[in-house]
N, C-alpha and C positions, 0 to 999 in steps of 0.2 A: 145450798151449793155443794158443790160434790169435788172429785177430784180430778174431773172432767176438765172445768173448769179451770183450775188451778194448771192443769198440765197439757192446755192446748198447743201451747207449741212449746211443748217440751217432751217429745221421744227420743229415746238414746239415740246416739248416733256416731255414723264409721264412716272414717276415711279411709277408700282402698281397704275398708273389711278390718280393721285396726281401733280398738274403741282403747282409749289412755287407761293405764293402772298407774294408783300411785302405791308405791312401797308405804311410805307412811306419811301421814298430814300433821302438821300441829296448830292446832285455834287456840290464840290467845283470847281473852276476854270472851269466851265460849259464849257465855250467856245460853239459852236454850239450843244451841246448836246448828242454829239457822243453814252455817256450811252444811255443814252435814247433809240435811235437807235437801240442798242445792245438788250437791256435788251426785246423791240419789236419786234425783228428777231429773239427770241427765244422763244419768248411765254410768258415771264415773267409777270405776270400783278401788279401792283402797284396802291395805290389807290391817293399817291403823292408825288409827287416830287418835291423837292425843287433844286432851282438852284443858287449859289452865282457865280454871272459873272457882271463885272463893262466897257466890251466891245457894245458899244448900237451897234457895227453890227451885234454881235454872238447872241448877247439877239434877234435881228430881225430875225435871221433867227430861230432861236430855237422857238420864239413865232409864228412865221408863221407854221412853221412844227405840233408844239405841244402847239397849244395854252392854254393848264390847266397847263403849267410850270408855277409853283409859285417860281415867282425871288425875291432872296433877296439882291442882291447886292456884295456890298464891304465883301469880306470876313473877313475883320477883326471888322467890326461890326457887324458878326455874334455869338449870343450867342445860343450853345447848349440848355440851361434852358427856350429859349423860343419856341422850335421845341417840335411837338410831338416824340415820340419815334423813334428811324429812324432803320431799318432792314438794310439797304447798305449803306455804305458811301464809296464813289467814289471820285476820282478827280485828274488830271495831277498837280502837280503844277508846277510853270515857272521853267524852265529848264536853262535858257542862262548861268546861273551862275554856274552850274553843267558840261554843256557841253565842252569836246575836243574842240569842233568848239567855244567855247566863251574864254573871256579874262580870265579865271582862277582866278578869284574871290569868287568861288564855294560859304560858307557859311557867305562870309562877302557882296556876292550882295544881295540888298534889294529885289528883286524878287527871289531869291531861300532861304531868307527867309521865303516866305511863305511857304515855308514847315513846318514849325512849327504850323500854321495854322491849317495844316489838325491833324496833332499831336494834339494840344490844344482842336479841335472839336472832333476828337476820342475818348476824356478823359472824354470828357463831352456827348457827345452823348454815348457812350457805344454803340456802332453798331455791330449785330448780325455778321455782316462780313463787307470787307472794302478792299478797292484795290486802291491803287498808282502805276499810272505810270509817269516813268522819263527816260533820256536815258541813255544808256551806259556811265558810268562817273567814276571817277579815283576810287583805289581801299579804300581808305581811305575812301571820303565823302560815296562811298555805304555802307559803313563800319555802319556809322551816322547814316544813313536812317535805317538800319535793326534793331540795337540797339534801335533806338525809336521803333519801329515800332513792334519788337518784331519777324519778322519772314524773310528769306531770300529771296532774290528776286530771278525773274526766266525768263531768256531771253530768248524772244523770237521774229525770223525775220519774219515781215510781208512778206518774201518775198513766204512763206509756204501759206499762203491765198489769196495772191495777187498779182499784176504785180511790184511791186515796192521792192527793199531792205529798209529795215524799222526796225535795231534792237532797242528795247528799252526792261525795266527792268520791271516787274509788283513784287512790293509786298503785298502779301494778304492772307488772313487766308483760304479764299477759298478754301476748303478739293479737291486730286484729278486731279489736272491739271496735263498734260499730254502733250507734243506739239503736234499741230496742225498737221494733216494728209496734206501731202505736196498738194496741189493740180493743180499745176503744168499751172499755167498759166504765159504767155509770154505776152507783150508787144500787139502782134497781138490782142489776146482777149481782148482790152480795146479801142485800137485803136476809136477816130470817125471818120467819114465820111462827104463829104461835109461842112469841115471846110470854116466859113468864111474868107475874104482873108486876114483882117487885125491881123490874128495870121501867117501869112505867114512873115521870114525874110523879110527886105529891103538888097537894093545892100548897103544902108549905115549899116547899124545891122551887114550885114554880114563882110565886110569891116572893122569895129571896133573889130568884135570876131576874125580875122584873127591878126589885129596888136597886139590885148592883149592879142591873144593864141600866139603870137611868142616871145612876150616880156616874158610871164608865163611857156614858153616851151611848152603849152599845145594844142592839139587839139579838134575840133568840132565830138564827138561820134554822132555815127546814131544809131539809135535803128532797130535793128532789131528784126520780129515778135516774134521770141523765147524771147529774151532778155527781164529781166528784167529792171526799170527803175530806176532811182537814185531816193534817198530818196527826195519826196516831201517836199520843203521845205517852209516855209513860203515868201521868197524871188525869188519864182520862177517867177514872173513877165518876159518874156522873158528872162529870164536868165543871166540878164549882168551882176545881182552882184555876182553871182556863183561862185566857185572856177572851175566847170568844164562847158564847154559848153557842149551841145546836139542839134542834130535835128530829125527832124523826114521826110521822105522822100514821097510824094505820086505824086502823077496822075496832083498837079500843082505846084508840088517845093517841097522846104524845107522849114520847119517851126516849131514851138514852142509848148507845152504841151498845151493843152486845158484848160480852167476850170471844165469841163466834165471829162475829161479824169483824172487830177487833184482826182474830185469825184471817179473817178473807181476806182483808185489805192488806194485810202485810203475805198473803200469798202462801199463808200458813194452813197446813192441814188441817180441816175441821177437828175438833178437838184435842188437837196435839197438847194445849196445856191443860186439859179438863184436871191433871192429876194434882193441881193445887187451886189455892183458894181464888176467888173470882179478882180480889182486891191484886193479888200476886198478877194472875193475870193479864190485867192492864198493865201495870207497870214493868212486866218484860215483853212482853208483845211491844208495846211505845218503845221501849230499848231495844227492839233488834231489829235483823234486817226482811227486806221487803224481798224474801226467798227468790222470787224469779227473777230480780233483778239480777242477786247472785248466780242465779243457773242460765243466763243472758251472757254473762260472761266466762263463767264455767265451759259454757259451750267453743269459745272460741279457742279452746286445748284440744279441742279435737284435730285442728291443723297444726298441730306443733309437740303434743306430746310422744 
């Protein structure tokens, strides 16, 4: 897959001949810079962007992608009063303490603390608009989050822009969003070709997801073309710490999600993180965002910036 693909309905775009700049953006928990990405597949132009990320693989890849990323680090030793004015403030923050899938710790884990973070920077930046994404989480702590935040969240499934299920929450002042036009892509459209062999099961891989899908009740899904794919996760490494197996079937076995394929489903340019390790890989691809989603609503700045 190409970048065809990826950016079918995404050309820049003018209203009245007027495309939005912003003076400067700030992404908290940057991760590889998925805004960024977004804010680029739509035409947005900025003159900077500031990025608070404390991961040196994400800071690599984001600085190889977009070397004018001005990083600043630890988000909590970010002060608003020393950024210029910021038009977008952006940022996921950690989820594990929010999520179904974590130990229910919600606002007493020190990583979904930081959501207070982006709160404290918003207070202090005063940013023209502003967008949080988190996942699907209990009805109380979203409760939290809108109450700070001032405005309701609005779910929406990657699986509308992409080969993958992918629901998560965005909230943000951003006038006009709308879901995404379904665009109906399967598994097949992502698919690569000529996979090296060491993403191919072994008879022992396979052997072990057999005794732990029978102890678990569970079995090994195959994906087929149509079908969409399980939410990329950051533990997608061959799959064995998964609650579900998956394979994928071609022309020389069965085998495991790519890190390419990884990047298509979260909408990510092919190869955008080739510059670190495969293991790296998965586990910020699983942590970030599903890019078109973001340049879905990116786009609706174009009636109001």
């Amino acid at each position: 897959m190409n970048e065809t693909l990826n950016n079918a309905e995404t050309p820049p775009c003018f209203i009245h001949g007027v495309m939005p700049r912003f003076s400067s953006v700030l992404s908290l928990f940057d991760g590889m810079s998925c805004g960024q990405i977004a804010l680029n597949r739509v035409g947005i132009k900025y003159d900077n962007y500031f990025a608070s990320e404390i991961d040196k693989h994400a800071i690599k890849v984001t600085q190889t992608n977009y070397p004018n990323t001005i990083q600043l680090g630890d988000v909590t030793k970010v002060k608003g009063s020393y950024l210029p004015k910021i038009d977008l403030l952006i940022g996921g923050s950690p989820c594990q303490g929010f999520s179904f899938a974590g130990k229910g710790l919600n606002f007493d884990d020190p990583r979904s603390k930081l959501f207070f973070e982006f709160v404290r920077l918003k207070n202090e930046t005063q940013p023209k608009y502003f967008l949080l994404e988190n996942v699907v989480m209990k009805k109380e702590h979203e409760k939290v989050i809108s109450e700070f935040l001032g405005v309701e969240p609005i779910l929406i499934n990657s699986n509308l822009v992409s080969a993958q299920n992918r629901k998560r929450l965005y909230w943000t002042n951003i006038p006009g969003i709308n879901q995404p036009t379904d665009r109906q892509i399967g598994w097949g459209k992502i698919r690569e070709f000529g996979v090296a062999d060491n993403f191919y099961y072994t008879k022992n891989g396979l052997d072990w997801i057999k005794r732990h899908g029978e102890r678990k009740g569970k079995q090994l899904a195959i994906w087929g073309e149509n079908d969409k794919c399980q939410m990329i996760e950051a533990s997608h490494f061959k799959n064995y710490s998964s609650q579900r197996f998956f394979g994928i079937v071609d022309e020389n076995g069965l085998r495991y999600i790519t890190p390419k394929e990884c990047e298509r489903a979260q909408t990510v340019p092919d190869d955008y993180t080739s510059c670190i390790s495969n293991t790296q890989r998965y586990k910020m691809l699983g942590n970030g965002w599903t890019v078109d989603v973001i340049a879905h609503i990116f786009r609706s700045l174009f009636n109001g910036a």
